[in-house]
C-alpha positions as CSV (number, residue, x, y, z in Angstrom):
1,X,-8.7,9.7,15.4
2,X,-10.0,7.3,17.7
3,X,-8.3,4.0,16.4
4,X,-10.3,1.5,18.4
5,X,-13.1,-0.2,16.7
6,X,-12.3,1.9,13.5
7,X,-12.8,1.2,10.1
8,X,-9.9,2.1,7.3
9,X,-11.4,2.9,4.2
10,X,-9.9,5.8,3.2
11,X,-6.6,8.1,3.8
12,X,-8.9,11.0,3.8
13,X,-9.8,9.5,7.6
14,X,-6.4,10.6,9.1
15,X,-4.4,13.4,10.3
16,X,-0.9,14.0,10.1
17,X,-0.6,12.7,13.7
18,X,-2.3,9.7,13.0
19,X,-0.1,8.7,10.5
20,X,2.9,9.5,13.4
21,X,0.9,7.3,15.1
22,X,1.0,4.3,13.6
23,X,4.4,4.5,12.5
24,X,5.1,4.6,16.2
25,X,3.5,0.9,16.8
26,X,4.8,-0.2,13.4
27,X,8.4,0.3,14.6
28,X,7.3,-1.6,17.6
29,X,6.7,-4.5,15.4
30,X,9.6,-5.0,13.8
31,X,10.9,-7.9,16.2
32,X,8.2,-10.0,15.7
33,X,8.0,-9.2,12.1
34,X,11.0,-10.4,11.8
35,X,10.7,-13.6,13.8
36,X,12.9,-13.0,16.3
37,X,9.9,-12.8,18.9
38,X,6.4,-13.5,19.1
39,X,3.6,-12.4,20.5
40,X,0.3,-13.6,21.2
41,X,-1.7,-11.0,21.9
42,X,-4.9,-11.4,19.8
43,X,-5.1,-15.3,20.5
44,X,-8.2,-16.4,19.8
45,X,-9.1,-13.4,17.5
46,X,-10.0,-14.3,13.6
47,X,-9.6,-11.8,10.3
48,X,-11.9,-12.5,7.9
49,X,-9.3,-11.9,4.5
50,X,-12.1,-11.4,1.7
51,X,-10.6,-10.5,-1.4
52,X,-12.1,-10.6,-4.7
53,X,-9.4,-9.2,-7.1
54,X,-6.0,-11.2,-7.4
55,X,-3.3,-10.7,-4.8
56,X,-0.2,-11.7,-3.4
57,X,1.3,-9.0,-0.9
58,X,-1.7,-7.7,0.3
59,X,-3.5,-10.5,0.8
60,X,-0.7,-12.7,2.5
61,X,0.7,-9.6,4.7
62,X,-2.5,-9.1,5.9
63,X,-3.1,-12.7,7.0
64,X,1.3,-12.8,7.8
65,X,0.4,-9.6,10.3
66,X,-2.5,-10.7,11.6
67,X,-0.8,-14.6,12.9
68,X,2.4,-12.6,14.2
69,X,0.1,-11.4,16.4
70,X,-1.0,-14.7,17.8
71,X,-4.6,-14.4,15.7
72,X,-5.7,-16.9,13.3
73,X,-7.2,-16.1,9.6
74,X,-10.2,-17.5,7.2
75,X,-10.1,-16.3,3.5
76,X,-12.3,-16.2,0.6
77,X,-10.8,-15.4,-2.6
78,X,-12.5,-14.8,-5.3
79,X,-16.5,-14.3,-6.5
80,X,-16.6,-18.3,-7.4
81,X,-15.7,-19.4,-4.3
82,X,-18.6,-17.1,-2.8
83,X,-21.9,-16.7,-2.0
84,X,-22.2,-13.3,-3.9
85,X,-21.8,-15.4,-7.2
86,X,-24.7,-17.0,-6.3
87,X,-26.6,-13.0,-6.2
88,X,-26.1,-12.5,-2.2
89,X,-25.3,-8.5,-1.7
90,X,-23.0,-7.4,-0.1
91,X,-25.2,-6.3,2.6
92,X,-25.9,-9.9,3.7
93,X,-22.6,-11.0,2.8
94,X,-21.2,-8.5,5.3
95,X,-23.4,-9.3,8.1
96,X,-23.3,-13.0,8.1
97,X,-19.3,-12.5,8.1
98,X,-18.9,-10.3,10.5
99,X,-20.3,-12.6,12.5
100,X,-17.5,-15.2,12.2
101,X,-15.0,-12.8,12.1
102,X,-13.3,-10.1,14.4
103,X,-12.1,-7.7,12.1
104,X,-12.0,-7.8,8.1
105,X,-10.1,-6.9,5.3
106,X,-12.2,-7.0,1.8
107,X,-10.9,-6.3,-1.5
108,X,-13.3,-5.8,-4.6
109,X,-12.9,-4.7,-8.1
110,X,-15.4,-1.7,-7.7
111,X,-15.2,1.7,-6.2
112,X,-17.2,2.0,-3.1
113,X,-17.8,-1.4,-2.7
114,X,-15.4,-1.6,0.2
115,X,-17.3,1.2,2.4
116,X,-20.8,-0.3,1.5
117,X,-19.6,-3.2,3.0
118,X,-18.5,-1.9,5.7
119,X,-22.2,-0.2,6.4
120,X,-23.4,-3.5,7.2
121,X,-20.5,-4.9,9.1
122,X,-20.6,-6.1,12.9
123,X,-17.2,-5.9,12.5
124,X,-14.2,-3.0,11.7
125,X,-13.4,-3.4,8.1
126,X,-10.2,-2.5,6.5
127,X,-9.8,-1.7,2.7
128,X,-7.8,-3.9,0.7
129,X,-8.4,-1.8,-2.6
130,X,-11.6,-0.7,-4.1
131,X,-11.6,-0.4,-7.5
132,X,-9.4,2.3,-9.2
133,X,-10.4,4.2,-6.2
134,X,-8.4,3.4,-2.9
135,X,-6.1,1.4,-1.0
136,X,-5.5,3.1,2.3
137,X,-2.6,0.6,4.1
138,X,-0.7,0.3,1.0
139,X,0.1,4.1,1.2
140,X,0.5,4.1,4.4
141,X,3.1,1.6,4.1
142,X,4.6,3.3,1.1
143,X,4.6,6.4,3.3
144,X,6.4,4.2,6.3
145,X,9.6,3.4,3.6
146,X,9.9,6.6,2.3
147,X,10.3,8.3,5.5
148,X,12.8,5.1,6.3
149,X,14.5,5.8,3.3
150,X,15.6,8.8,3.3
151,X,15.3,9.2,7.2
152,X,18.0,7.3,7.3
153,X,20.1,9.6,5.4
154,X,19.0,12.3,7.3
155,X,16.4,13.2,5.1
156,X,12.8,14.0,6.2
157,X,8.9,13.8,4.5
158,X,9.0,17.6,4.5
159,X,10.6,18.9,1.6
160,X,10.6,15.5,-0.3
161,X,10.9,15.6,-4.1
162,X,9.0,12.8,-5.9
163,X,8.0,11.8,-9.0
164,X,5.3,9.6,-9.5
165,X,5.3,7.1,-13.1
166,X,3.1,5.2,-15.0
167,X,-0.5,4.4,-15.1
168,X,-1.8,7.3,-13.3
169,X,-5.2,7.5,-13.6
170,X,-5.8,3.6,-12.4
171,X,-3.3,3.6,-10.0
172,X,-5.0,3.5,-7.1
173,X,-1.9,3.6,-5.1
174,X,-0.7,6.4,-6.1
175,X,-4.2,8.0,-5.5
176,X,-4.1,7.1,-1.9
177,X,-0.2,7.9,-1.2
178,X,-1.1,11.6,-3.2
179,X,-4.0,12.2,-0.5
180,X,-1.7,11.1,2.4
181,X,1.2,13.7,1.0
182,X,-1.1,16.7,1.2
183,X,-0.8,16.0,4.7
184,X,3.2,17.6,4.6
185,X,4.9,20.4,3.9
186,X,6.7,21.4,1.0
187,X,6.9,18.9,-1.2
188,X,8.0,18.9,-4.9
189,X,5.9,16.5,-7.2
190,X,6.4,15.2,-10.4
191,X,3.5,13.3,-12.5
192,X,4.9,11.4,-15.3
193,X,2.4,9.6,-17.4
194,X,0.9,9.4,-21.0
195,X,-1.6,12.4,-21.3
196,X,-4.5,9.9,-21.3
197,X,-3.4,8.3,-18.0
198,X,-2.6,11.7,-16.2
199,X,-3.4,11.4,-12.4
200,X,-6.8,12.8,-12.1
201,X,-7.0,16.4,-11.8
202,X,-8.9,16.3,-8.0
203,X,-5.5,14.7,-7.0
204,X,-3.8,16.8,-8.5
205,X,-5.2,20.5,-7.4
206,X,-5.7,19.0,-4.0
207,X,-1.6,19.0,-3.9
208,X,-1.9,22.4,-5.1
209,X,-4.3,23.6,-2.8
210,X,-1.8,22.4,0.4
211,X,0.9,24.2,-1.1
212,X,2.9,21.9,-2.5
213,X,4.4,22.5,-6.1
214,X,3.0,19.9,-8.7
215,X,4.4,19.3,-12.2
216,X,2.6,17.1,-15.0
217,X,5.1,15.4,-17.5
218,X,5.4,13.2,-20.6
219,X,8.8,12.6,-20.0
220,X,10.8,10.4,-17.9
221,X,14.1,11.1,-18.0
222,X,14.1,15.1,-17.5
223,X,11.2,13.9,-14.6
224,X,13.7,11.6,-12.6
225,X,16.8,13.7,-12.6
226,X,16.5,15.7,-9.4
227,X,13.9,13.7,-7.2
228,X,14.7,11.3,-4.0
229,X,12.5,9.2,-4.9
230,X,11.0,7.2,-7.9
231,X,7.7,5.4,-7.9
232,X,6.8,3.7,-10.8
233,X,3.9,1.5,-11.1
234,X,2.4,-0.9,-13.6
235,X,0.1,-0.3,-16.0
236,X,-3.4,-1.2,-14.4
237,X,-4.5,-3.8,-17.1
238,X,-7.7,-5.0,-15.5
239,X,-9.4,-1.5,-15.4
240,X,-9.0,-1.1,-19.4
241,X,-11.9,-2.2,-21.4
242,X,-9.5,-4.8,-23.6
243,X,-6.3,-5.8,-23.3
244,X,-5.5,-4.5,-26.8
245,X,-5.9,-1.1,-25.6
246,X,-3.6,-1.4,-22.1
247,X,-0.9,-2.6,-24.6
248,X,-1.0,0.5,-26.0
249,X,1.0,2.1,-23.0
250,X,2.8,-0.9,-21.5
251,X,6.7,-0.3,-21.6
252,X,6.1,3.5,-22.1
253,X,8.3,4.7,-18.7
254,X,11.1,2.2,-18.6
255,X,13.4,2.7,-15.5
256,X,16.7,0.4,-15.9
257,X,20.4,1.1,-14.6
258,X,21.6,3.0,-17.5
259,X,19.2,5.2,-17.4
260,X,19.3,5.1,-13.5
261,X,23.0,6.0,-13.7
262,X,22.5,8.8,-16.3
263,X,19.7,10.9,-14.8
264,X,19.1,10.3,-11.3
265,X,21.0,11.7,-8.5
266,X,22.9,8.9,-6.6
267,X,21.1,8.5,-3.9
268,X,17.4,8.4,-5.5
269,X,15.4,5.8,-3.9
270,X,13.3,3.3,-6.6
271,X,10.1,2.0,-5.1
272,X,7.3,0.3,-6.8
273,X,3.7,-1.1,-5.1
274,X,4.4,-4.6,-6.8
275,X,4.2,-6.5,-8.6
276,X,6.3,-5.1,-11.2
277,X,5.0,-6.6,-14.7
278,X,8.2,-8.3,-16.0
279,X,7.0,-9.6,-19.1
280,X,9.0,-8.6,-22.2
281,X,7.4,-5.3,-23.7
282,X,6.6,-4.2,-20.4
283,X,9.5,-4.2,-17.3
284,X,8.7,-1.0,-15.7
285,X,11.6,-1.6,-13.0
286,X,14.7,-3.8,-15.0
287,X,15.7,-6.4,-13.6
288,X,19.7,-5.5,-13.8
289,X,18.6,-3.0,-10.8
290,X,18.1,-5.8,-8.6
291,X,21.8,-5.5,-7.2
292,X,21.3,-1.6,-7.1
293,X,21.1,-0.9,-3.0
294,X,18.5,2.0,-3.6
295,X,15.9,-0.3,-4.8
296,X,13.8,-0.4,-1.9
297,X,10.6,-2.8,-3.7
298,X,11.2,-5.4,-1.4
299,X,11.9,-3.5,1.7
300,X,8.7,-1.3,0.7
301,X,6.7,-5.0,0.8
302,X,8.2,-6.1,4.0
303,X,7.1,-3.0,5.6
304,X,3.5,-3.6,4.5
305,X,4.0,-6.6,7.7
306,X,4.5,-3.9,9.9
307,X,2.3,-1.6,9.5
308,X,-0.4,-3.9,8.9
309,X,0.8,-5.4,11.9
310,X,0.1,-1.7,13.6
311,X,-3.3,-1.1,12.3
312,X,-4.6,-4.7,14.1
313,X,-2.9,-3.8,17.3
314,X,-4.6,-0.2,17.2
315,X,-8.0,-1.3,15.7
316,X,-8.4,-4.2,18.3
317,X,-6.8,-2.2,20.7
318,X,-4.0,-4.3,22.0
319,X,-1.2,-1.9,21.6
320,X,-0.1,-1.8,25.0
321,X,-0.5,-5.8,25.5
322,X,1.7,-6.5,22.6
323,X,5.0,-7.0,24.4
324,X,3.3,-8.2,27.5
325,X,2.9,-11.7,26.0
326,X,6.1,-11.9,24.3
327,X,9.1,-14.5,23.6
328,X,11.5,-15.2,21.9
329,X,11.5,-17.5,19.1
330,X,12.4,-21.6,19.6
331,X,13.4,-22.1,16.0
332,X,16.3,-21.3,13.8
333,X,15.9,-18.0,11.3
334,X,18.5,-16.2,9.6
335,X,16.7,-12.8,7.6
336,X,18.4,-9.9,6.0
């Protein structure tokens, strides 16, 4: 695809040598994602963060990625804080914005909402998450640590065995990474969910339909014992219609060490789209597997810097400039 001036609203827009793509500049980021050199190269340029569902990573990697560049950010969070809770559409929302901004990232509790907006934008939009429906960098940057996961043990996205856990059907994640994965070859994937959040079943012929071999379980433990890696998400609270009926299924698919230990392989790589719901009754992910080097959760959140960090560069087309305005960094940092 042609990157420059694009809109990201959906997986479905890419190519498996897209995806190459990016990961290409999103390697090329990694110095001055982690501080040890900056760059200036959209100086001047402003992202217009517009979320209106709670976040932390996504909202602050996005803004974190966009000032490693050298750009500067505005945000609205929230419908309160906005002129939408006063009845403005999104249509005039988008193109009073989009004025003010150079490129934006929306996120809204509806499906669709994200690529209406972006029908009336000045602007490329990005989405941030739409509803139960998409959220197109997140997967991509779930796709990024898998393939440095087990890349790094000589391992490849071809022929990768997953299984996928917890709240299915809501998951938008898990949506979006399943439509990116069609994109491979010969891939192995396990469903693990309670029968009334299975993944949706256009996911899950469109698996079937690129060849790969798709299995829908109840259970966790015979689901985790031969995979390399394990995603687990939350249950998706917000998209139940009380909060007495999402307590029904939270704590179903607990992952801790023991189990860990007695079922997976040793080298199965834990990842998780944050954040992890810790409260007691729930605790998808443990925390004794904190110490446990094949938890990659927090090295899955620091790649979302990087290949955020790739999508600005390729969007505004500044790929080639990046390293042309680049230093070193003047102040101390020590990062692991």
């Amino acid at each position: 695809m042609n990157f420059a001036g694009a809109n990201i609203l959906s997986v479905d827009q890419f190519e498996r040598a897209d995806i190459e793509q990016i990961f290409a500049v999103a390697d090329r980021m990694e110095p001055f994602a982690k501080r040890r050199m900056v760059t200036r190269v959209l100086e001047g340029a402003i992202l217009g963060n517009m979320f209106f569902e709670p976040s932390t990573r996504t909202r602050v990697s996005f803004g974190c990625a966009f000032n490693l560049l050298g750009g500067e950010v505005r945000e609205t969070t929230g419908f309160k804080s906005s002129a939408i809770a006063k009845g403005e559409s999104l249509y005039d929302t988008a193109r009073v914005l989009s004025g003010y901004s150079d490129v934006i990232c929306m996120r809204h509790p509806q499906s669709g909402s994200v690529s209406e907006f972006a029908a009336a934008s000045r602007v490329p939009v990005i989405n941030g998450g739409d509803g139960a429906n998409e959220h197109p960098s997140q997967a991509l940057l779930d796709l990024y640590t898998i393939l440095k996961e087990v890349g790094g043990r000589g391992g490849s996205i071809d022929g990768l065995r997953i299984a996928m856990i917890g709240d299915l059907k809501f998951g938008r994640t898990v949506h979006s990474l399943a439509r990116l994965l069609r994109l491979f070859d010969n891939l192995h994937i396990v469903l693990v969910s309670p029968e009334e959040l299975a993944m949706p079943e256009v996911y899950v012929e469109a698996l079937r339909e690129a060849g790969h071999k798709v299995e829908v379980s109840t259970e966790l433990m015979s689901s985790i014992a031969h995979v390399d890696i394990v995603y687990s998400t939350r249950i998706q609270e917000e998209r139940f219609a009380s909060q007495e009926e999402a307590d029904l299924y939270r704590g179903r698919f607990r992952l801790n060490q023991e189990i860990y230990t007695k079922f997976c392989e040793p080298n199965t790589v834990i990842m998780h789209p944050l954040p992890r719901d810790s409260r007691e009754g729930a605790n998808e992910l443990d925390n004794d597997l904190n110490q446990n080097p094949n938890l990659a959760i927090f090295r899955q959140a620091d790649n979302g810097v990087l290949v955020r960090m790739a999508l600005f560069a390729l969007i505004l087309g500044v790929v080639d400039q990046v390293e042309q305005s680049a230093r070193e960094v003047n102040w101390y940092h020590r990062r692991s």
